[in-house]
N, C-alpha and C positions, 0 to 999 in steps of 0.2 A: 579712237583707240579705247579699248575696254580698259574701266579704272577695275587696276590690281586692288587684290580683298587679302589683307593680312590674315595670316595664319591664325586663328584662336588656337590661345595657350593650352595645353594638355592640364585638365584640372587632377592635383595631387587624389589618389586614394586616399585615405585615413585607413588605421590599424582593425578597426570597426568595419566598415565598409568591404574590406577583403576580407576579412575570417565571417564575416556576417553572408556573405557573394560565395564563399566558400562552402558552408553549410547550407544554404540557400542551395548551389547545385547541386549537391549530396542528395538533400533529400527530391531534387525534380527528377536525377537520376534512379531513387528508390520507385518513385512514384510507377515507373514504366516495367517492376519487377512483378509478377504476379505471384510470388512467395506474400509479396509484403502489404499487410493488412492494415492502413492507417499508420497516423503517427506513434499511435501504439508500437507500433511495429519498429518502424524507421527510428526510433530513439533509443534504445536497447542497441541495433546494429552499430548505428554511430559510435554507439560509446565505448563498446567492447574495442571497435577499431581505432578509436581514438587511444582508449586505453593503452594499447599494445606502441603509439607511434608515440607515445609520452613519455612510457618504459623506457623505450630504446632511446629517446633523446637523453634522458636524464642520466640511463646508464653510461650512456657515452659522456656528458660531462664527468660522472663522478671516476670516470676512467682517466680524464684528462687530471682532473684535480689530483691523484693518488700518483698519476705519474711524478707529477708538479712535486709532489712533498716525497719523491721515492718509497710509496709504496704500494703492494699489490692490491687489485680489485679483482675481485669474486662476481662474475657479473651474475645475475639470479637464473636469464635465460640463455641459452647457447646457440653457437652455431650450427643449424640452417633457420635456426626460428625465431630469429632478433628480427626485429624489423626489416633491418639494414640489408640482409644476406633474401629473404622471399619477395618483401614490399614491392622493392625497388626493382627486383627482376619482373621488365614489362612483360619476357615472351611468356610469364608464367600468369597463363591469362584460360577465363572460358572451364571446360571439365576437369581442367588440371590444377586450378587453383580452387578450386571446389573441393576437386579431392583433396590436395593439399592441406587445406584448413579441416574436413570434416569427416576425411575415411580415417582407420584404425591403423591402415599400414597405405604406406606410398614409395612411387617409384621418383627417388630424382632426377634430373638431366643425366647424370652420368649414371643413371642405371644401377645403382644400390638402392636398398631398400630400407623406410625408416618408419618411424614413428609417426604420424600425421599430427598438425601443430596442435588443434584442440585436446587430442590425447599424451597430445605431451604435457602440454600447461597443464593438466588435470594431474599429472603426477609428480607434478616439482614437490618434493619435501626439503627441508631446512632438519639441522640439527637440534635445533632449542623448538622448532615447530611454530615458530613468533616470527618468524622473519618473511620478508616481503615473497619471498617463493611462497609461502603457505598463503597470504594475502591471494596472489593471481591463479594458484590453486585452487582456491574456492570460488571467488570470480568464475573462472571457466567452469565449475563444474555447474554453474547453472546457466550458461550460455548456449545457443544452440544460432548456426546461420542458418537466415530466414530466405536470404534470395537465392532462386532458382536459377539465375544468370549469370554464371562466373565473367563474362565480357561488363557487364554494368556494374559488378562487383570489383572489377579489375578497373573501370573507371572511379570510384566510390574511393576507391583505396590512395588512387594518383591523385586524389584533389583532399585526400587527407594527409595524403603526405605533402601538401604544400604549407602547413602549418608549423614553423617551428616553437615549438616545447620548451628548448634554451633562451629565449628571448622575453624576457619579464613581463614588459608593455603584452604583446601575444597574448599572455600566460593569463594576462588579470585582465584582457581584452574579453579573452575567451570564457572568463568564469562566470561573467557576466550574462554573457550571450545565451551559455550552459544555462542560468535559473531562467530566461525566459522562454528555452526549447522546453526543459522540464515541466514551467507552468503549460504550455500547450499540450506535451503531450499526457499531461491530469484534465485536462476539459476534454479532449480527446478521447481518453479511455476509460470505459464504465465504471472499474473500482479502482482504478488509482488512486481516487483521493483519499484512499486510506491515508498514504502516507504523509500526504500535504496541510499546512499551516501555515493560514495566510500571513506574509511576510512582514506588513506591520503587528503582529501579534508575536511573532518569536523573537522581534528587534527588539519592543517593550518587554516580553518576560525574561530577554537575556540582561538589558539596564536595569530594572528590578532586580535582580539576583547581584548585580552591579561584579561580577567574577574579578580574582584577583590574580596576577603571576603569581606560583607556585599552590595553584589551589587544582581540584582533579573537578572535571566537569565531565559530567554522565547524562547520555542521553540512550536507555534501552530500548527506545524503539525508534531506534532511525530514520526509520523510511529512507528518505532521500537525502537526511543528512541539513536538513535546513538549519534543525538549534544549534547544531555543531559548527556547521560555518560562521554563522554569525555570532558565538561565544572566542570561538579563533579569534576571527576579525577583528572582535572586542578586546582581547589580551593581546594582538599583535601590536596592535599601539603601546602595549606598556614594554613591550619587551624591546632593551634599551640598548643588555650588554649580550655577549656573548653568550654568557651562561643561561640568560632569563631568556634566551634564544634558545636554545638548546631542551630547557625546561620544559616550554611551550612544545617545542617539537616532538619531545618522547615522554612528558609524562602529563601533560595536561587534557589532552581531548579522547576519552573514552566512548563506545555507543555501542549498540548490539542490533540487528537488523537478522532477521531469521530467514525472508524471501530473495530470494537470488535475483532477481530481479532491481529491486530499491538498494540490495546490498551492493550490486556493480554500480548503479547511479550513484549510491553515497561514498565510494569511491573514488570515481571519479571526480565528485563534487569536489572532495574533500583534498586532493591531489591538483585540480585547478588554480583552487584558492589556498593553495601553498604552503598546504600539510606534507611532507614527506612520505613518512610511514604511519597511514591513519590504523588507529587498533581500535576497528570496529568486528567484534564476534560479531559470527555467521550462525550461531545457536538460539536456540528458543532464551531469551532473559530467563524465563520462568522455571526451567529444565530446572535448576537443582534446589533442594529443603530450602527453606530459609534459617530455619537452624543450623543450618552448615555455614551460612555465611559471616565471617570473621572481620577483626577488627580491621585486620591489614586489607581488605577488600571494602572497606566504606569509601564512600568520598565524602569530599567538599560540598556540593553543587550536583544537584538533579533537576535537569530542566526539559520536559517531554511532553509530548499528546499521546499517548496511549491509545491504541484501539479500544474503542468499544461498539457493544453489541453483538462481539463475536461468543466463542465458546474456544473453551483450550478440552484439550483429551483427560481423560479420567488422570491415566499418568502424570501431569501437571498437578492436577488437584492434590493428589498426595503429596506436595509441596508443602504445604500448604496446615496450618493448623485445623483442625475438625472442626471447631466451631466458627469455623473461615473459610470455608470453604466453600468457593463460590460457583457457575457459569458464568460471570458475568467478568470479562478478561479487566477491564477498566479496576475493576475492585481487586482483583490478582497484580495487578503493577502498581494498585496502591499502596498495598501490603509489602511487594517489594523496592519500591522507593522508600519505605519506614525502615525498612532494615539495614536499605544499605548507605544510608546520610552517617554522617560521622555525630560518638558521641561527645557530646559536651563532657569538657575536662576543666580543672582549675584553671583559672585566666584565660579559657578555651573558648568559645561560642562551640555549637552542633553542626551541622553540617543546615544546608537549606536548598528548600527545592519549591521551584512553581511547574506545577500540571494542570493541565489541560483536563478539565471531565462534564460530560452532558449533564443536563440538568434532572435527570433521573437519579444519578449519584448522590445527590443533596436528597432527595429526600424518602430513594430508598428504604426498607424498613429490612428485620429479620438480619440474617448474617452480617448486610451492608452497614445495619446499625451500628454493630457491634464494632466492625474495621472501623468508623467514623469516632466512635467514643475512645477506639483506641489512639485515633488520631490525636483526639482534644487531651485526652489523658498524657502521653508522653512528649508531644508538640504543643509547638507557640501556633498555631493556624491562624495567623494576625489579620488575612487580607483573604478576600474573596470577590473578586472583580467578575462582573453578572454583562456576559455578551448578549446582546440579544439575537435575534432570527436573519439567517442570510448569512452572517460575519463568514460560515465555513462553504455558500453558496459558490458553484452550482452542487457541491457534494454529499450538502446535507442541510437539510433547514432546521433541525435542533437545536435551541438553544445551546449557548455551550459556557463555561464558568473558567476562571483561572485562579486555583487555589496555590494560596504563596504562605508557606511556614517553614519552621526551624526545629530541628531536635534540641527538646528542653522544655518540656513542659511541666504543667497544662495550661491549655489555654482557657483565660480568665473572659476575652471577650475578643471578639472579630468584629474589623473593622469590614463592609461592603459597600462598592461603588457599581453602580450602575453606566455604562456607556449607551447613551442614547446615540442614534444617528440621527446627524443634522437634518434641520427641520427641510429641507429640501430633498432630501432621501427619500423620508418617511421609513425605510424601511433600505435594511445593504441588503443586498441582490452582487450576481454575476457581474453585469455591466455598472453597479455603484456600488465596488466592493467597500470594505473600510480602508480610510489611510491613516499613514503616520499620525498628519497631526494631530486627528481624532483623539488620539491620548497625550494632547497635552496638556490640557486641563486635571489630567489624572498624576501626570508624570509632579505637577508642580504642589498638589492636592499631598501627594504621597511623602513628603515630608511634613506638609502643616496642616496633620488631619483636623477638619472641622464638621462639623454638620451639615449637608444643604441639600439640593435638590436631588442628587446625584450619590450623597453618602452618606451612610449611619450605620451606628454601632448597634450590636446584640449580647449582651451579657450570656455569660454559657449555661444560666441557671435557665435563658429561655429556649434555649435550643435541646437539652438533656429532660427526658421526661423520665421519671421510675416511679413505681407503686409504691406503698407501704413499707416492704420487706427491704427496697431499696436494688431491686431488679429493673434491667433496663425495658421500658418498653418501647422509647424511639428516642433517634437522633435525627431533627429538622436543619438542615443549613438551608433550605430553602426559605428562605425569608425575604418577602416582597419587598419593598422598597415605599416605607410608610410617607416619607417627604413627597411621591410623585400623583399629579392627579389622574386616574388612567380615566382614560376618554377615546371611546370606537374610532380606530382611522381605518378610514376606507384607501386601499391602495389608487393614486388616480389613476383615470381613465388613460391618460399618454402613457403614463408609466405601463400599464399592462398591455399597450399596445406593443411597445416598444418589444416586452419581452416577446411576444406571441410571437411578431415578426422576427428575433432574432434567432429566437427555438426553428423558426419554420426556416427561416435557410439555413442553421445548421444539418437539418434533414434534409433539404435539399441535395445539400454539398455533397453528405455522404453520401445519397441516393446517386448521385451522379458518379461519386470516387469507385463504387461498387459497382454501379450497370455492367461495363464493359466487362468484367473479369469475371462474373457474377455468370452473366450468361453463357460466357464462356466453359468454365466449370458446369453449369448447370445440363451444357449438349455435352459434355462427356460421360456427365451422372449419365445420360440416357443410353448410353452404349456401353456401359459396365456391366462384367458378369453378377450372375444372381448364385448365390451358394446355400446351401441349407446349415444351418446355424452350428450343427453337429462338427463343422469344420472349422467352425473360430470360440467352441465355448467348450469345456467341460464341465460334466456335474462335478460340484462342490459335498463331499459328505461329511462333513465336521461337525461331529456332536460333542456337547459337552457336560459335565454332570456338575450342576448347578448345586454353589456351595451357600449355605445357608443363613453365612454374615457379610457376602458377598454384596455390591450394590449392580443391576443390570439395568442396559436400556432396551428395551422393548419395540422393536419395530413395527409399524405397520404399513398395509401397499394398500394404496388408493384407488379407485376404479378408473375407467376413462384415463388410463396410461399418465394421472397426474402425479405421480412419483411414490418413494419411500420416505416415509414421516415419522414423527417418535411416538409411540403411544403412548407410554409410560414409562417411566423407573421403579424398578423395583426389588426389595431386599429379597437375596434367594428362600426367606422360612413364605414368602408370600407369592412363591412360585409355584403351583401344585406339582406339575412335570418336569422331572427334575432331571430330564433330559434335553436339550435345546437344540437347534445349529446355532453355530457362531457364522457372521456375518461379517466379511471383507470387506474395506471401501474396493467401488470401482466395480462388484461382483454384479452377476443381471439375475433376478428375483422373479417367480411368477407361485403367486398364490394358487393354490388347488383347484379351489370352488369361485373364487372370481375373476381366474384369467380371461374367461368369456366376454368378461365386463371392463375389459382393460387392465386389471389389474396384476399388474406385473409395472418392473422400473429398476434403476439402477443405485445402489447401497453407495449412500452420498457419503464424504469424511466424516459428517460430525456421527454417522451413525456406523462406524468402524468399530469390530467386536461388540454389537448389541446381537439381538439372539432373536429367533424366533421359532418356531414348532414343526414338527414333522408336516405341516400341511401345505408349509412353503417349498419351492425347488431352489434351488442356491445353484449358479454356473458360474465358474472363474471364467477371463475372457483371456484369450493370449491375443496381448497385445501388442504382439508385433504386427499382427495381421489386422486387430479390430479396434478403434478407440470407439472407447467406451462413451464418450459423450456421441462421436455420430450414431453407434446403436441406439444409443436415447431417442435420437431424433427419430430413428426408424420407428422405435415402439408405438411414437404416437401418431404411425400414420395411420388412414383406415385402413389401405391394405395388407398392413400388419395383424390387425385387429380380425378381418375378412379370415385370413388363415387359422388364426387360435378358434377361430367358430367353427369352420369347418373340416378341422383334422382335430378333433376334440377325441374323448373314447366314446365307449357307447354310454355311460354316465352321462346324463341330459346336463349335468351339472359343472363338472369335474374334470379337469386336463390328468395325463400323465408325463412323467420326466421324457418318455424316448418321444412324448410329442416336439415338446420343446426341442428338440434336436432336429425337427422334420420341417420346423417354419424357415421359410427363404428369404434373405435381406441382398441388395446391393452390393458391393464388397468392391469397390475402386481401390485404388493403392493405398496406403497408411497416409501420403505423404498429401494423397490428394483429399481422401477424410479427412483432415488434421484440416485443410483448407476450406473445407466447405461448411465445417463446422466453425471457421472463426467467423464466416463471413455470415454464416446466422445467427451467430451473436451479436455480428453488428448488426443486422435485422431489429433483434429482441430491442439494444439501445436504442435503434430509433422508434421503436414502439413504444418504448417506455417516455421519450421526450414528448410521443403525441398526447400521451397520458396528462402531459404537464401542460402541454400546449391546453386541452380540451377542460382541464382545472382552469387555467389564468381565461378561457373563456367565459367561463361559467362564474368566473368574480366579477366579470364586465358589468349583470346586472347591477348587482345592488353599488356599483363604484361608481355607476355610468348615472343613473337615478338620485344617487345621494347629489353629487355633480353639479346636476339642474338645479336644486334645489335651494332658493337663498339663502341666507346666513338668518338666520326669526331677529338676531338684533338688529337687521340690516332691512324688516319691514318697516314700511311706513305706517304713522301714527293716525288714524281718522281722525279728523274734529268734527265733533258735533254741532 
């Protein structure tokens, strides 16, 4: 007789394991959509959708609680567009839930005709304009659905709706899960890391700041919301009673986030980790004078990384005081982080902020000087903590510094700490990023400042230089670190192996995630109509009469289809033609006399109303029919090039404007442009990793050679 086998127990899920199995099938589902491009992609969808099923749970509690105490609730969204009432209806599945979410008008079940949900949420308004309908109003307005499959959208939806919102455990289950979907999808996407700050770095500059219940904590460039979670986090523990609850919840966490993109992620972040109504502006921080800004609009606490590198529009700059005025955005948020910290009063302290700025900051000269001396001049600038290379790795190998001061100055002397990475490092990198406890030799340093290998002070007499007359001519905060002995490290040979191999299957993967859809796309490119340009461009004739205190930038197009560049700036008395075009972002440009030579390309943003001469052609694009980056890519193909040589005028030299109307491009749908165009940018990415790959090869020599070689005190001695 067969011996009977007891049943093995059914092992319990955990709360982790099923919202982790849940997002896990989310995105295997997205993966089979061919709208969606990476995790780039797939983490934006999520969250909008998530967004929407969190709404609706919450409003349904705060429905029950208002019953509970007899009184009414206002819910922000209505009926057909609450979760409850579309989600949940499965047969509303396939073209119909596609349309539903993303046409302008739709037919219901029963045959009326309404609103479609995105263009509804686009026009929730509130009466005070502060309330959560304005919040999911701006959300959507930068939202768009990416998948082309309303059936895998309709499954996407039913395994998000198995998450409930109402359930705490859930709630700070899922918040979690949220910052490691986030960090993937920043390694993922080529500039995301604007917004990201590796998380032992904003946990120490939020305990530094050390925040208190009833203080206002600002962070203007959000990104994703990270300082802000963890400044939350930090005051939820204090908040004890009711009220200092309450505090926390409507007047403590401020942030400004301008791209719609990090503005719905820091949303949602923010709404996980068990903010209610977060009041994060959706505007430029920078958009208004700083002279405009007032006492009742300072805060407590500013604690941010700022972009830099970038450029803001001329319109910014006039923000901005004249001899402050910069392109350099990192120095424009330093400026207004000065402005907006609160000032010191009787028995008051100032207000106190730590930022985040590359090491270019410190030792900047010219206008940069001047913001920094105003720094020392009206701030205590006590601390300046020196990262070194990798800390913001894979996004940037910049040094980068975290300046920590108070309104109230001036500052008399600044203390600096150096953070080495441990001697088994050598160097933080992607896979040896920094950890916590890295700083805790700083965290314990930071109240019993001493001298050592790792910190020293600099009196302000040696950082402030001036001539004679007592004019400035620089401010150095870059100041090396005289305690440490620097000595050549050679990255090891494992070490650089490791990274090559790791770069090389990350291009793998994608090569692999792209083949299929890739080629797909690519035999349809080949069965697209050809249209001649006349039908997706018009000429642009915009002159303008150049004013003589005016400042302009000056455009120039490149040969060989390599783009539009700045030439110069320049005052209009140093214009001689005082006639110009004005130049649109987004317009298509072919110079006169070297379109032969390629030279033609597309008026990128930073070069939006810059100008240039009658010898240029200017064409708007309508773009319902053309996006302007796939025309890009057409520009620089040869057979584009083939055309402008051969329907030239009789001028051996020189195009005319009705030629440009006669060259013929490709013209597949917007939708499938829009597509073929992401998927060569993820191209360009994995070009750009082999760049990195074929550097870390090229360190191998001298790392792999040093290596061999033994230690000279670890020769032996001859005897004679």
């Amino acid at each position: 007789m067969a011996k009977s086998t007891k049943p093995k127990a059914l092992k319990q899920e955990t709360t982790a394991q099923r919202l982790s199995g849940i997002i896990k099938s989310c995105r295997k589902i997205m993966r089979k959509d061919k709208g969606m491009n990476g995790d780039a992609d797939r983490l934006p969808m999520l969250t909008w959708i998530m967004f929407l099923k969190f709404l609706d749970d919450n409003e349904q509690l705060q429905e029950v609680n208002a019953e509970l105490e007899g009184k009414n609730y206002k819910a922000a969204i209505e009926n057909p567009y609450r979760w409850r009432d579309w989600a949940k209806d499965k047969n509303l599945t396939g073209a119909d839930l596609l349309g539903f979410i993303s046409n302008e008008k739709v037919k219901l079940a029963g045959g009326n005709e309404t609103t479609g949900l995105f263009y509804y949420l686009r026009s929730l308004q509130s009466e005070t304009g502060i309330e959560r309908k304005d919040v999911i109003a701006t959300v959507f307005k930068g939202v768009t659905n990416r998948m082309n499959n309303g059936y895998l959208l309709r499954e996407v939806i039913d395994k998000i709706d198995e998450i409930h919102f109402t359930n705490n455990e859930e709630i700070n289950t899922l918040s979690h899960l949220y910052e490691s979907i986030l960090k993937e999808m920043r390694d993922a996407s080529g500039d995301a890391g604007e917004f990201y700050t590796p998380r032992p770095v904003v946990k120490f500059m939020v305990e530094m700041l050390n925040p208190k219940i009833g203080e206002t904590i600002l962070d203007p460039a959000s990104g994703t919301g990270g300082f802000l979670v963890e400044a939350f986090d930090y005051l939820k523990k204090q908040a004890k009673t009711v009220e200092q609850r309450n505090v926390l919840q409507t007047k403590s966490i401020i942030g400004g986030e301008a791209k719609s993109l990090p503005y719905l992620l820091c949303q949602m972040n923010l709404l996980l980790h068990g903010l209610e109504y977060p009041n994060i502006d959706s505007g430029n921080s920078l958009r208004f004078p700083l002279r405009d800004i007032s006492n009742n609009e300072r805060v407590d606490i500013i604690v941010t990384n700022p972009p830099f590198g970038g450029e803001e529009e001329r319109g910014i700059l006039n923000n901005f005081p004249d001899d402050k005025k910069t392109a350099e955005t990192a120095l424009l948020f330093l400026q207004l982080i000065m402005r907006k910290l609160k000032r010191t009063k009787p028995n008051e302290k100032g207000g106190r902020a730590a930022v985040v700025v590359p090491n270019g900051t410190l030792f900047a000269e010219g206008v940069a000087a001047r913001i920094k001396k105003q720094l020392l001049d009206e701030f205590n600038l006590h601390s300046i903590v020196r990262l070194g290379e990798g800390v913001f790795a894979p996004y940037t190998d910049i040094p980068s510094n975290l300046l920590f001061f108070q309104q109230g100055g001036p500052t008399e002397a600044i203390w600096y700490y150096e953070v080495f990475p441990p001697v088994a490092k050598k160097k933080y990198s992607k896979t040896k990023p920094l950890q916590n406890d890295e700083f805790s030799e700083l965290k314990i340093w930071w109240d019993n400042r001493i001298e050592n290998e790792n910190a020293w002070k600099v009196a302000r007499e040696e950082i402030i230089s001036e001539d004679e007359t007592g004019k400035l001519l620089s401010v150095n905060l870059d100041i090396k670190n005289p305690n440490r002995k620097d000595t050549i490290r050679y990255r090891p040979p494992i070490e650089l192996f490791d990274s090559i191999f790791e770069r090389g299957q990350i291009v793998a993967e994608r090569l692999k995630e792209m083949q299929n859809g890739l080629v797909h796309d690519v035999s349809e490119f080949n069965n697209c109509r050809w249209v001649e340009l006349g039908n997706v461009i018009t000429q642009r004739k915009k002159f303008i009469v150049i004013d003589e205190f005016t400042k302009y930038k000056l455009c120039r197009v490149q040969t060989k289809a390599l783009g539009v560049v700045l030439r110069s700036e320049k005052t209009g008395f140093e214009i001689k033609t005082k006639e110009q075009q004005l130049c649109k972002e987004g317009d298509v440009i072919f110079a006169e006399m070297d379109a032969r030579f390629g030279g033609y390309g597309i008026i990128p943003s930073d070069l939006d109303s810059s100008i240039v001469s009658s010898h240029y052609f200017l064409y708007e694009i309508d773009h319902e029919m053309l996006d302007s980056q796939f025309l890009e890519y057409c520009l620089k193909q040869p057979w584009f090039l083939e055309q402008v040589i051969a329907k030239g005028s009789t001028n051996y030299a020189s195009i005319r404007p009705h030629n440009v109307l006669n060259y013929q491009i490709p013209l597949p749908t917007i939708q499938e442009q829009r597509s073929i165009v992401s998927k060569l940018k993820s191209i360009t990415e994995i070009k750009d990793l082999q760049v990195l790959i074929s550097k870390e090869i090229d360190e191998l020599i001298p790392s792999l050679f040093n290596a061999s070689l033994k230690n000279k005190d670890n020769t032996e001695t001859v005897e004679e």
